[in-house]
The first five atom37 places (N, CA, C, CB, O) and aatype in JSON, in Angstrom:
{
  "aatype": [20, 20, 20, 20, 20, 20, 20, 20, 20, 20, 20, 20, 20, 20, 20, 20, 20, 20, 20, 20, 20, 20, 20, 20, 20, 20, 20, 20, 20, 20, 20, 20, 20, 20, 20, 20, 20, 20, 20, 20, 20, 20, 20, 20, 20, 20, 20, 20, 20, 20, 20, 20, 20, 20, 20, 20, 20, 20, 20, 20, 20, 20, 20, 20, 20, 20, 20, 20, 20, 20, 20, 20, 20],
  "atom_mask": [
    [1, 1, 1, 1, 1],
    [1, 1, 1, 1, 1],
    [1, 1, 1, 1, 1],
    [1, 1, 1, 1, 1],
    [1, 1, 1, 1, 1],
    [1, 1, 1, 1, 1],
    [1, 1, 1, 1, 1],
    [1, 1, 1, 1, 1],
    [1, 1, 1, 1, 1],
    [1, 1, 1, 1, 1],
    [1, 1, 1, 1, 1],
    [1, 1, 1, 1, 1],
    [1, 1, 1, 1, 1],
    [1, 1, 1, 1, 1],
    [1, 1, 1, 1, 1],
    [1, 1, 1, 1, 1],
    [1, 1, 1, 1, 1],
    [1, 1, 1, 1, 1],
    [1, 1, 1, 1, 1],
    [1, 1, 1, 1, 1],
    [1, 1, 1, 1, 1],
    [1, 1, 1, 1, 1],
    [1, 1, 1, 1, 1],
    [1, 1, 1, 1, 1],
    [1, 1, 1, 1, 1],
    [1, 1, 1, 1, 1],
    [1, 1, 1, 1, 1],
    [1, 1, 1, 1, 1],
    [1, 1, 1, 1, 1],
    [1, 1, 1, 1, 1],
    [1, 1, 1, 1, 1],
    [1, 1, 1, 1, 1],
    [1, 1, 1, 1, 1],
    [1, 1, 1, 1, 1],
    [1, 1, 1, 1, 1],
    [1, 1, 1, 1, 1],
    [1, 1, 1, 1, 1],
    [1, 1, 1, 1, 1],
    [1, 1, 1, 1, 1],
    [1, 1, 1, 1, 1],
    [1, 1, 1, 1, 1],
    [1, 1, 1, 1, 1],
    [1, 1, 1, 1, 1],
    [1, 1, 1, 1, 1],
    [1, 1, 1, 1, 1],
    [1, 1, 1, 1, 1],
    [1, 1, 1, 1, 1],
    [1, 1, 1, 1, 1],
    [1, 1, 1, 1, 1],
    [1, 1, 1, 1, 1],
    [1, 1, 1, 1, 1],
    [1, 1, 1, 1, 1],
    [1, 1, 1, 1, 1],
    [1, 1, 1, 1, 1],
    [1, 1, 1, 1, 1],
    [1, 1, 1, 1, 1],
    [1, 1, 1, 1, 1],
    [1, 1, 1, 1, 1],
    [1, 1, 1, 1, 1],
    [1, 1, 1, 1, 1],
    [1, 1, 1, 1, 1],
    [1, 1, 1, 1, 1],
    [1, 1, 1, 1, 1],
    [1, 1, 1, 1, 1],
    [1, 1, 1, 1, 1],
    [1, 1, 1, 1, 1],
    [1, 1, 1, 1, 1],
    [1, 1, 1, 1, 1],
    [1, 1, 1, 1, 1],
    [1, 1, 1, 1, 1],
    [1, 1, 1, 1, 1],
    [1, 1, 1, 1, 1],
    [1, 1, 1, 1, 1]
  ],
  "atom_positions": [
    [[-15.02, 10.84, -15.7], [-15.33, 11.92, -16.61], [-14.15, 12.89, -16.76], [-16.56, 12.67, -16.14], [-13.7, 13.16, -17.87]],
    [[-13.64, 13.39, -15.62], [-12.61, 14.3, -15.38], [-11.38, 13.92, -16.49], [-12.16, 14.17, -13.76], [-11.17, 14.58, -17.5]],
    [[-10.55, 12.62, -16.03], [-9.91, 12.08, -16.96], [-10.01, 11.51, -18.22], [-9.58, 11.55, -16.56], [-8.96, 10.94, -18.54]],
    [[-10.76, 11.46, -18.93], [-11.25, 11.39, -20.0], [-11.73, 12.95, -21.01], [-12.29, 10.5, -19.59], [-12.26, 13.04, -22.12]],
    [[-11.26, 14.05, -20.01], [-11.51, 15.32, -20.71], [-10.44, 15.84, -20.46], [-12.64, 16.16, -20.37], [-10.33, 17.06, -20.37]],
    [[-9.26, 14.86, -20.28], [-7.92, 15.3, -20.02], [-7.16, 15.76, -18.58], [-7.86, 16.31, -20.83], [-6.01, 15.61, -18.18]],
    [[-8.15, 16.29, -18.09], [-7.55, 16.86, -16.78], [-7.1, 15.65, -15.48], [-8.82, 17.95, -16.16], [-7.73, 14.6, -15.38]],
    [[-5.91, 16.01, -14.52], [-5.01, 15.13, -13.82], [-6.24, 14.94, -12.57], [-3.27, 15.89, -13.37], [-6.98, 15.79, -12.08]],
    [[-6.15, 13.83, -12.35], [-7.21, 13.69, -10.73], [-6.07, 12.36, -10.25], [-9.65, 12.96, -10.98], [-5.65, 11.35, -10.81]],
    [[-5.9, 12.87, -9.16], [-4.83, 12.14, -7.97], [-5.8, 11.66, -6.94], [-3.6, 13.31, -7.14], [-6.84, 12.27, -6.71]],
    [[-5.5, 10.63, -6.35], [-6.12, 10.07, -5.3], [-6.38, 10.75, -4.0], [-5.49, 9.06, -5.08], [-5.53, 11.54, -3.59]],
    [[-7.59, 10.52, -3.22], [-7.71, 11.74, -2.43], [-7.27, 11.3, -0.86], [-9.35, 12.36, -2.56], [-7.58, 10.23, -0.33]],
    [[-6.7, 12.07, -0.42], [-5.96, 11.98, 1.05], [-6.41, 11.35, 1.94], [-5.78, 13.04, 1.71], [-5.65, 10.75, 2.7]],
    [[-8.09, 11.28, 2.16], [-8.46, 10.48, 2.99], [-10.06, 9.91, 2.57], [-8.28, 11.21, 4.31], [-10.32, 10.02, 1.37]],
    [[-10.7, 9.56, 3.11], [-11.82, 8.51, 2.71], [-13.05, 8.65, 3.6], [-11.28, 6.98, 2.83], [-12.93, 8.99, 4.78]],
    [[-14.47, 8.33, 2.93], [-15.57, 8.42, 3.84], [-15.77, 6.7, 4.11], [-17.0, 9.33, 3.1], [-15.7, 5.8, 3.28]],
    [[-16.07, 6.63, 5.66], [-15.8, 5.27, 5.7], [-17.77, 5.35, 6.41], [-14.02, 4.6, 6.88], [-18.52, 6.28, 6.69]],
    [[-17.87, 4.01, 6.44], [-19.2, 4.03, 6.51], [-19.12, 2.45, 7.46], [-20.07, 4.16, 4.82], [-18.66, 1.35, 7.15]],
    [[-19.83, 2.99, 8.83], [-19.98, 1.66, 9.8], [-21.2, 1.16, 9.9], [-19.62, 1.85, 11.2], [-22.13, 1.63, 10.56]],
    [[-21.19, -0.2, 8.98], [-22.36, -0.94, 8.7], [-23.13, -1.06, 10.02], [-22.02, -2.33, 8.08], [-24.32, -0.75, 10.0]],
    [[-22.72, -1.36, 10.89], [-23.01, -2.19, 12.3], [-24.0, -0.42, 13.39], [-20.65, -2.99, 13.3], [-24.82, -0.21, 14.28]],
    [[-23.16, 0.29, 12.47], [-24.0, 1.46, 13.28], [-25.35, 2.25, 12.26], [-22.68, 2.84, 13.76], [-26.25, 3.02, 12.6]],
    [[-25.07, 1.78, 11.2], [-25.96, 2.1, 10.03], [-27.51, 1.44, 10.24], [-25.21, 1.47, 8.63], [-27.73, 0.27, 10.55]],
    [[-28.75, 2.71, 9.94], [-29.55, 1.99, 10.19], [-30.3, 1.91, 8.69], [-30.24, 2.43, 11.43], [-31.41, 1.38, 8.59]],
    [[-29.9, 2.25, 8.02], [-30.44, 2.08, 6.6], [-31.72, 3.11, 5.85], [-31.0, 0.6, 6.65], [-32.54, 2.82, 4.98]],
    [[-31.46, 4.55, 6.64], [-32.84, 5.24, 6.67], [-32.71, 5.71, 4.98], [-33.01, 6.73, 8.03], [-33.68, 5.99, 4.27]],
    [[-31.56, 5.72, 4.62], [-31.91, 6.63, 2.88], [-31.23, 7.85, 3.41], [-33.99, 7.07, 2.23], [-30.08, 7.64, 3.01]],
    [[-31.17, 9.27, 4.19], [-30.94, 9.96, 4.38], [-30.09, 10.43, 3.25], [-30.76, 9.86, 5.39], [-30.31, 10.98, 2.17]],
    [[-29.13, 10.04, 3.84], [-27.39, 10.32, 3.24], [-27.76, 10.21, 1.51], [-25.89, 8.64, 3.89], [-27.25, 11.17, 0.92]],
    [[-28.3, 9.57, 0.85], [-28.84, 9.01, -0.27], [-29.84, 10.5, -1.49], [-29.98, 7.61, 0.55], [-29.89, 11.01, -2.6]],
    [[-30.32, 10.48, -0.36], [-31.1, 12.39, -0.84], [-30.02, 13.33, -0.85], [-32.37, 13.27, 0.52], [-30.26, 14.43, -1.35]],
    [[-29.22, 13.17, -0.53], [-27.96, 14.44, -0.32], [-27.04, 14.01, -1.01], [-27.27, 14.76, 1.16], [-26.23, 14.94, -1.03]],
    [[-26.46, 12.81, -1.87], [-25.35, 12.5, -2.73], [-25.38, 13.24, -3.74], [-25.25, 11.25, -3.15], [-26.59, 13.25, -3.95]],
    [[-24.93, 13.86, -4.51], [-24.91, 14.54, -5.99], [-24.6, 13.4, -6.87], [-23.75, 15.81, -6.21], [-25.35, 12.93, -7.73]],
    [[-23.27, 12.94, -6.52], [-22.82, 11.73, -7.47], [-23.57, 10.06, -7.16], [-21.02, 11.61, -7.21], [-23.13, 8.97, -7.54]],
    [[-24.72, 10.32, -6.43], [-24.73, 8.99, -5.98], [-23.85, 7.44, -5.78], [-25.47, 8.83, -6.54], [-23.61, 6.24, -5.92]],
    [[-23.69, 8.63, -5.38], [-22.33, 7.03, -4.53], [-22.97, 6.38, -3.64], [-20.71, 7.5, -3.41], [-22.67, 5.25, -3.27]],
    [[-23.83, 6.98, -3.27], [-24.48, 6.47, -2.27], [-25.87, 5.98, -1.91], [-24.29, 7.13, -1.67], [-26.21, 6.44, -0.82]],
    [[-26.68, 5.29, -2.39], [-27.81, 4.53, -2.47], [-28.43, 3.54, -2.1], [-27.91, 4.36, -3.09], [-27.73, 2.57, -1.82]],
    [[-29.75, 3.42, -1.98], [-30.11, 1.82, -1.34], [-30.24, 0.89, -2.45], [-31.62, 1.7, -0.45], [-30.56, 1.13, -3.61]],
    [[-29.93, -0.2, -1.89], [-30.06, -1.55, -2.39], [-31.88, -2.03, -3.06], [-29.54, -2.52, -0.91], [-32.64, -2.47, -2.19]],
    [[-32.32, -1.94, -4.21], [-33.57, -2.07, -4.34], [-34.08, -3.27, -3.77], [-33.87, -1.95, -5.56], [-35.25, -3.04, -3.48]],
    [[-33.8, -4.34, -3.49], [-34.16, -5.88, -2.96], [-34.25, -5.75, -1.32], [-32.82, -7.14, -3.44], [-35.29, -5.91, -0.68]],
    [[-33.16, -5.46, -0.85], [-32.51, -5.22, 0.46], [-32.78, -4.27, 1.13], [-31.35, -5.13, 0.44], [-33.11, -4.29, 2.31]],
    [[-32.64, -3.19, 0.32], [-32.92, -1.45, 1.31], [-31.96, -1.48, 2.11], [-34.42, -1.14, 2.4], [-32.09, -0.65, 3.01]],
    [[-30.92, -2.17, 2.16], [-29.52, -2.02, 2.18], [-28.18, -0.67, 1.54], [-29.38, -3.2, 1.54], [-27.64, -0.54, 0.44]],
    [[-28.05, 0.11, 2.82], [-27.12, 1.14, 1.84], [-26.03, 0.53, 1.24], [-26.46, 2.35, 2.6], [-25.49, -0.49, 1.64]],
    [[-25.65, 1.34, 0.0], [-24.24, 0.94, -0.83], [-23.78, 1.75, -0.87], [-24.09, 0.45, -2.05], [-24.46, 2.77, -0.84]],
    [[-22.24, 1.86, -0.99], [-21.13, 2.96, -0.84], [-20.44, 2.73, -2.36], [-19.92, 2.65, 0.66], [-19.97, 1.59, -2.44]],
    [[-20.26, 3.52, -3.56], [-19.84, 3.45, -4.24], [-18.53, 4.1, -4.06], [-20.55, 3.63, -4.94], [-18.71, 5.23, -3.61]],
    [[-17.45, 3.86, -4.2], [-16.43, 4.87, -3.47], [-15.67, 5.27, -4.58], [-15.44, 4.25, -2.23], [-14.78, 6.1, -4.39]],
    [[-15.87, 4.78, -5.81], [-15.28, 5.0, -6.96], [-15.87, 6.61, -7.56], [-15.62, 3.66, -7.93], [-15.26, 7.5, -8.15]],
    [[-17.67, 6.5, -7.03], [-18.26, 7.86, -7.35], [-18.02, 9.44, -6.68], [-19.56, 7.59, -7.16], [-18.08, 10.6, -7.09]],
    [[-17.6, 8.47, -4.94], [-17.77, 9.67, -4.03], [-16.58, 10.95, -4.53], [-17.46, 9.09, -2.28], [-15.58, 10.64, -5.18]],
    [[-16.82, 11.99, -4.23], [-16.19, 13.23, -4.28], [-15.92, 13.31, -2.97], [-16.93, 14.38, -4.85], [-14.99, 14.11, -3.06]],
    [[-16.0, 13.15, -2.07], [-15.77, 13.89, -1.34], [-16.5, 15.05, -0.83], [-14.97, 14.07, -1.67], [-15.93, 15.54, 0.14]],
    [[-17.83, 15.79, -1.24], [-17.94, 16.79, -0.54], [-18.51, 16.52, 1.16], [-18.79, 17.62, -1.41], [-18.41, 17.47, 1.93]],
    [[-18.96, 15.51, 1.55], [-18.71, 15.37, 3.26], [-20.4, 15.99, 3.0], [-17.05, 16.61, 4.43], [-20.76, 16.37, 4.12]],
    [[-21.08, 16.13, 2.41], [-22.4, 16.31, 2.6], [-23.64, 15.55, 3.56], [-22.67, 16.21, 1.46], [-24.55, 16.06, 4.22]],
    [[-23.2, 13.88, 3.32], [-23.43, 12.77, 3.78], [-22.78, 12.79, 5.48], [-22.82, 11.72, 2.7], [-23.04, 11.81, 6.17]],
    [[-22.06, 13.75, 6.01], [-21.88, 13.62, 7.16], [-22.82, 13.92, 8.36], [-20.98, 14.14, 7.2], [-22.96, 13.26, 9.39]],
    [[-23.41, 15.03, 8.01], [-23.88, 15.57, 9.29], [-25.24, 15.55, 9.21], [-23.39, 16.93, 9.64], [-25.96, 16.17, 9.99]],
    [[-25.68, 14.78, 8.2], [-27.3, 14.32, 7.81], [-27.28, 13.25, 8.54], [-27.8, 13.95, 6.17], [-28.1, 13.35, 9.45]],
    [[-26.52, 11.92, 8.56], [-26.96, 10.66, 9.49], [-27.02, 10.8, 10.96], [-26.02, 9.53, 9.3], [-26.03, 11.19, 11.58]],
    [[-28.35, 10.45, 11.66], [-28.78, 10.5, 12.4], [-28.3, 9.57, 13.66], [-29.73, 10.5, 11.92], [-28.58, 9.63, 14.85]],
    [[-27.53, 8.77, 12.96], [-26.71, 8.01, 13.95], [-25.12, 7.92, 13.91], [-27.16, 6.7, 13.87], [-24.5, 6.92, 14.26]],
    [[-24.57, 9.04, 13.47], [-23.57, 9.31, 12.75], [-22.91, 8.16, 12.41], [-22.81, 10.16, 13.3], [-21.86, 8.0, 13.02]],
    [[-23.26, 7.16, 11.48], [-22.66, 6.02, 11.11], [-21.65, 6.51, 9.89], [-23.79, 4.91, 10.73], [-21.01, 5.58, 9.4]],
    [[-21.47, 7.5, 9.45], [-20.6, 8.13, 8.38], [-19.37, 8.88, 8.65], [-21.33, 8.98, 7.69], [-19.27, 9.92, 9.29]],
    [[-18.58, 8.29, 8.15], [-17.18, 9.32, 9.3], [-16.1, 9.72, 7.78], [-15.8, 7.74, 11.09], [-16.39, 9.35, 6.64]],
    [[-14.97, 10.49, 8.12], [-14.02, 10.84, 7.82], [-13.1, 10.25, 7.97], [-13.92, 11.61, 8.07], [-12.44, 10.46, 8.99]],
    [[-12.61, 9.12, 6.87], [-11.1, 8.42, 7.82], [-9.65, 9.58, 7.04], [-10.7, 5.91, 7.17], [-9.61, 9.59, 5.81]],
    [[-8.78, 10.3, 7.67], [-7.8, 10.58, 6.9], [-6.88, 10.05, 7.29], [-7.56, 11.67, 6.71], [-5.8, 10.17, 6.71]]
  ]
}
C-alpha cells in the first residue's frame, strides 16, 4: 500500500521469527495481528506467518504463552 502511494519503505533490520517445534497452535498471536500476517490455517489450525504483511509492531510477542515468537535482529 505504502509504495503504491508513493512513499520509500526499506527493508526492516530485523525479523519476527516463529519456532514451529515450540508453537502450539493456540490462535493467540492471531487476535492481536492488525495486518494479519498472522493466522490459522482453516483445514489444519496450523499457524501461518505471512512475513510480507508483518509490520513489525512485536505485539505478537509477549501474548504467546510458550514464547514460540522471537525477535531475530
Amino acid at each position: 500500500y505504502l509504495t503504491d502511494t508513493g512513499v520509500s519503505v526499506q527493508e526492516a533490520a530485523k525479523d519476527i521469527i516463529i519456532d514451529k517445534n515450540q508453537c502450539v497452535d493456540c490462535g493467540i498471536c492471531t487476535s492481536l495481528c492488525i495486518t494479519q500476517a498472522l493466522t490459522l490455517d482453516h483445514k489444519s489450525f496450523k499457524l501461518k506467518f505471512n512475513k510480507d504483511e508483518c509490520i513489525l509492531c512485536e505485539l505478537c510477542l509477549d501474548c504467546c504463552p510458550v514464547s514460540a515468537i522471537k525477535v531475530h535482529i
